[in-house]
N, C-alpha and C positions, 0 to 999 in steps of 0.2 A: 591399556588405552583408557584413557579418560573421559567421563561423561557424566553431561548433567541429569540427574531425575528430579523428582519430588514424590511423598509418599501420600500426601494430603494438599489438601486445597486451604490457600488461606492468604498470608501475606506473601507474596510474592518473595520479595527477598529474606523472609524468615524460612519458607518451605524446600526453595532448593538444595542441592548438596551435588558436590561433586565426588562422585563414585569412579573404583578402579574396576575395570572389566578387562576380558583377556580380548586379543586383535579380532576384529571380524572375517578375520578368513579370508580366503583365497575365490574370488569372482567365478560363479558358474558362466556358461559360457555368453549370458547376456545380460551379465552385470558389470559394474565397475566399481573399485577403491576411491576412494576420495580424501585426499588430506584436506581435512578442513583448515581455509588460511582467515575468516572471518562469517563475525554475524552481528546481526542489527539484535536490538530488542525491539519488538511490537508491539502498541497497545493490545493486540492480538494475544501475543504471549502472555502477558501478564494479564490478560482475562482468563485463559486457561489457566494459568496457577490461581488463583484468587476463587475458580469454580464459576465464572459469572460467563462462561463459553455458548454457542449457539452447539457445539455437540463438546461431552467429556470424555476425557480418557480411562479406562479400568485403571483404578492405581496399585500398583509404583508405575509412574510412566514416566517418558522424557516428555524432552520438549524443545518448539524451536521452528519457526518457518522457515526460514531463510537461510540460507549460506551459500556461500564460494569457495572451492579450491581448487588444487591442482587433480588429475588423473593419477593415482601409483599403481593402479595393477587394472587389468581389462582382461575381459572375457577372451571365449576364445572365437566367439562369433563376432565379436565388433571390431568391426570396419571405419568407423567414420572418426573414432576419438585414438590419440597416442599418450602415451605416458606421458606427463608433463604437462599437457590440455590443460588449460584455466575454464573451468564451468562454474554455473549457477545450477542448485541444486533445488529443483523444482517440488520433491519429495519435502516429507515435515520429519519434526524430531532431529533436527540437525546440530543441536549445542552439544560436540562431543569434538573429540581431535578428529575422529575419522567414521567413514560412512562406508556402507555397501550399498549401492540401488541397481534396480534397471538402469538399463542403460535410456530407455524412455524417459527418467525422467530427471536427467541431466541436460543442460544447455550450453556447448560454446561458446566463450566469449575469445575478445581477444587478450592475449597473452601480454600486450602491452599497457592496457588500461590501469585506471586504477582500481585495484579492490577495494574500497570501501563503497563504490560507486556498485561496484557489479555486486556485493552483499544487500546490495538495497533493493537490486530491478525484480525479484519476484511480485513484490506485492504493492506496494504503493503507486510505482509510475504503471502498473501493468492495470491497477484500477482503475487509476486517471483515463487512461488509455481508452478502456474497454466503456468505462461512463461516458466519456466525451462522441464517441461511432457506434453504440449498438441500441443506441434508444432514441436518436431523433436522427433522419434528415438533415443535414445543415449544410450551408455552404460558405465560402467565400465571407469573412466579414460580419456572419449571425453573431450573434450574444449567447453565451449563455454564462446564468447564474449561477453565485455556487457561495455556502455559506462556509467559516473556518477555512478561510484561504490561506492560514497558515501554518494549517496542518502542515504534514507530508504530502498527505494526496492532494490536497490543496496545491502546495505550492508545485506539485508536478500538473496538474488542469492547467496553471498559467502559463507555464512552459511548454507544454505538449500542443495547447489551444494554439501557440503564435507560430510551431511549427504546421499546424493544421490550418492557419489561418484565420481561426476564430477567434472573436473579441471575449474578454471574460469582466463580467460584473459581480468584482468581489463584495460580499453584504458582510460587516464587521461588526465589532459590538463595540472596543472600545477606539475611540476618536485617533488614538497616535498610532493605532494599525494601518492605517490609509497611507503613510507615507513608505511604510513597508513593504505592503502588496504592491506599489504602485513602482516600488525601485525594485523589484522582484520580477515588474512585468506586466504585471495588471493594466487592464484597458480602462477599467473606473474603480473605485472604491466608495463602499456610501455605506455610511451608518446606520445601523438595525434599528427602526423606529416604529410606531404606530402607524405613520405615513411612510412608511415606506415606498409604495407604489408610486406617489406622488414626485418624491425624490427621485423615483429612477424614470419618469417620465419628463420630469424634467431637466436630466440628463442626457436623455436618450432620442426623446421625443416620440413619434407613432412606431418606431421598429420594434416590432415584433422579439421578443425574446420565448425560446418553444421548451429551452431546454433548460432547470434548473437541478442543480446537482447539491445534496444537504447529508451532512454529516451531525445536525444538533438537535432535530426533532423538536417537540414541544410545539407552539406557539407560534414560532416564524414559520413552519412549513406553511402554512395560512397564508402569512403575510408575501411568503415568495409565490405564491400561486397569484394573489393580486398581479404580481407584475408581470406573471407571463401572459401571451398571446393564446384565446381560445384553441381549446386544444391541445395546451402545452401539457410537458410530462415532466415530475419532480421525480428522481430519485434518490431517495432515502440510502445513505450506507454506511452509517455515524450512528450513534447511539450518545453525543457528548453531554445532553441536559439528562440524560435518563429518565427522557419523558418519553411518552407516546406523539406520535406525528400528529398533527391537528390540521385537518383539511374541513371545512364546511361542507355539508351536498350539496348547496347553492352552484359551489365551485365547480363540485364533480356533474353533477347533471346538467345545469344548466349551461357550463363555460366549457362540460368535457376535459377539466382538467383530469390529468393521471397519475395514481403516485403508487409505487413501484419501489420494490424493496429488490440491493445488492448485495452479495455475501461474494467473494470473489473465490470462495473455497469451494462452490458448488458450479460455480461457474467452469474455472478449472479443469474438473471430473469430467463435463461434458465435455469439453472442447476432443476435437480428433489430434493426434498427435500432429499433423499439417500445421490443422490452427494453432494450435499452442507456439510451435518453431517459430511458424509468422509474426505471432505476437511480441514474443520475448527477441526476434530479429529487428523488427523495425524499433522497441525499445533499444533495443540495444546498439543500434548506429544512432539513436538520436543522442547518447551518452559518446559513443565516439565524434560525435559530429561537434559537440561542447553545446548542441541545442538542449538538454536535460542535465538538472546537477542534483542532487540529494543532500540537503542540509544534514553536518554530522556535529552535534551537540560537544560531544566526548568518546575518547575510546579506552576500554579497559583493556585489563588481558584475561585469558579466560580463568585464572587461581582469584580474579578480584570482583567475581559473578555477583557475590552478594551487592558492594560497593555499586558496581554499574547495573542492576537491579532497583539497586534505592534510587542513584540518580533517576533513571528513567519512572520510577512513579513519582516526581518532584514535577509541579509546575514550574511555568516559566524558560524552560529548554528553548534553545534554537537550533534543533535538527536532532537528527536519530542518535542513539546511545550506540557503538557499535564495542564487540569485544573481538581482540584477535589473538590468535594463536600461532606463539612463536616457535621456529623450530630450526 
């Protein structure tokens, strides 16, 4: 069997390697086999090879959030999945042909979808998701803000928002993004300015916006807390200027703003295995439903790791780096 490690931290596509191991054996009685059939790469990932991770791994370690495959061998206490099952593999360390986990922390999908779609719902639409319902209130028609709407996660808030109903105010940096977000879905697009505030009042008028969602830190968190409504809540879950978030106490005391830091790996841990199902279910009919799509950049296979390694730390991509594995 085949799998990727690394032995050190450093350039991402200089440090890994693909290694031969022998098969993972035969499923105790409440695990399963996984033939891996795909995977993304994630900013994620490639901050764990690079060493710039919020936790590291002992090395030699693998690596790998995400993937999909089929079922080839099952415990002998599971009931709910058959050989052949198409899952998303909730578990990390997945860049290899094949997996052993619990059966906990595997997900059904449907058998008819496409894989490149269901390699992606771990972590990006499952953010989106979990940013847009577990920090504010909102209903019917609210705003909410959100900075790099062309990210990943990005471009899943503007999707997720209009199956929720909510309007979304993308804040852009350069000028010929606006026509992007806006054919993507976006309810407004407005340029990152000094006036900011200004701008989106004059779009918007007196509604309230409670809930802004920032992946870039530095200096605009400031600027999006202007335009929210007393009381509002910014959450932070981007790190892209590799700056610190800049909130005034003006803001925080006197306006009640809040700003709140997301890791969606910790989030995860706690959830109960219910919630989790929940979560990755209702993601997951919004992908069958054609209401969720995941931009795919390119795909390698997995002997060209290095090649689709360097593409995905290359700016200017439009949509995820995915690698599959053919058999």
């Amino acid at each position: 069997m085949k799998q990727i490690r690394f032995h050190s931290f450093g350039q991402p596509s200089a440090v890994v390697k693909v290694v031969d191991l022998p098969d993972v054996g035969a499923p105790s009685p409440w695990e399963v086999v996984v033939d891996v059939e795909a995977f993304p790469i994630n900013p994620a990932d490639l901050a764990m090879l690079a060493g710039r991770y919020g936790k590291l791994p002992k090395l030699p370690a693998t690596i790998g959030m995400e993937a999909v495959g089929r079922i080839a061998a099952r415990g002998a206490s599971v009931t709910e999945l058959e050989v052949g099952d198409r899952v998303v593999i909730l578990a990390n360390d997945n860049w290899a042909y094949r997996r052993k986990v619990p059966v906990a922390t595997v997900h059904k999908v449907s058998a008819e979808g496409e894989v490149a779609q269901y390699a992606m719902l771990k972590v990006n639409p499952a953010t989106a998701y979990m940013l847009l319902t577990r920090f504010a209130k909102l209903a019917a028609n609210d705003w909410v803000a959100q900075t790099a709407p062309l990210s990943s996660v990005g471009r899943a808030v503007i999707q997720i928002a209009k199956t929720l109903k909510l309007r979304t105010l993308n804040i852009v940096r350069r000028p010929e993004a606006k026509a992007e977000v806006l054919a993507l879905g976006g309810d407004l697009a407005i340029e990152d300015a000094p006036e900011l505030a200004a701008r989106v009042r004059a779009e918007i008028g007196a509604q309230p916006v409670r809930l802004a969602l920032d992946a870039v830190g530095g200096s605009g968190v400031a600027r999006l807390a202007e335009c929210l409504a007393d009381g509002g809540q910014i959450v932070n879950y981007g790190m892209l200027s590799g700056e610190s978030c800049a909130v005034s106490s003006e803001q925080l005391i006197f306006r009640g703003i809040t700003l709140s830091g997301f890791w969606l790996s910790s989030v995860l841990n706690r959830l109960s295995l219910t919630e989790r199902k929940s979560l990755y279910s209702t993601i997951g009919d919004m992908i069958e439903a054609g209401n969720l799509r995941m931009a795919v950049d390119a795909q390698f296979s997995f002997h060209e790791i290095h090649e689709a390694i360097r593409r995905a730390e290359q700016g200017g991509r439009n949509g995820k780096i995915l690698v599959s594995i053919a058999r």
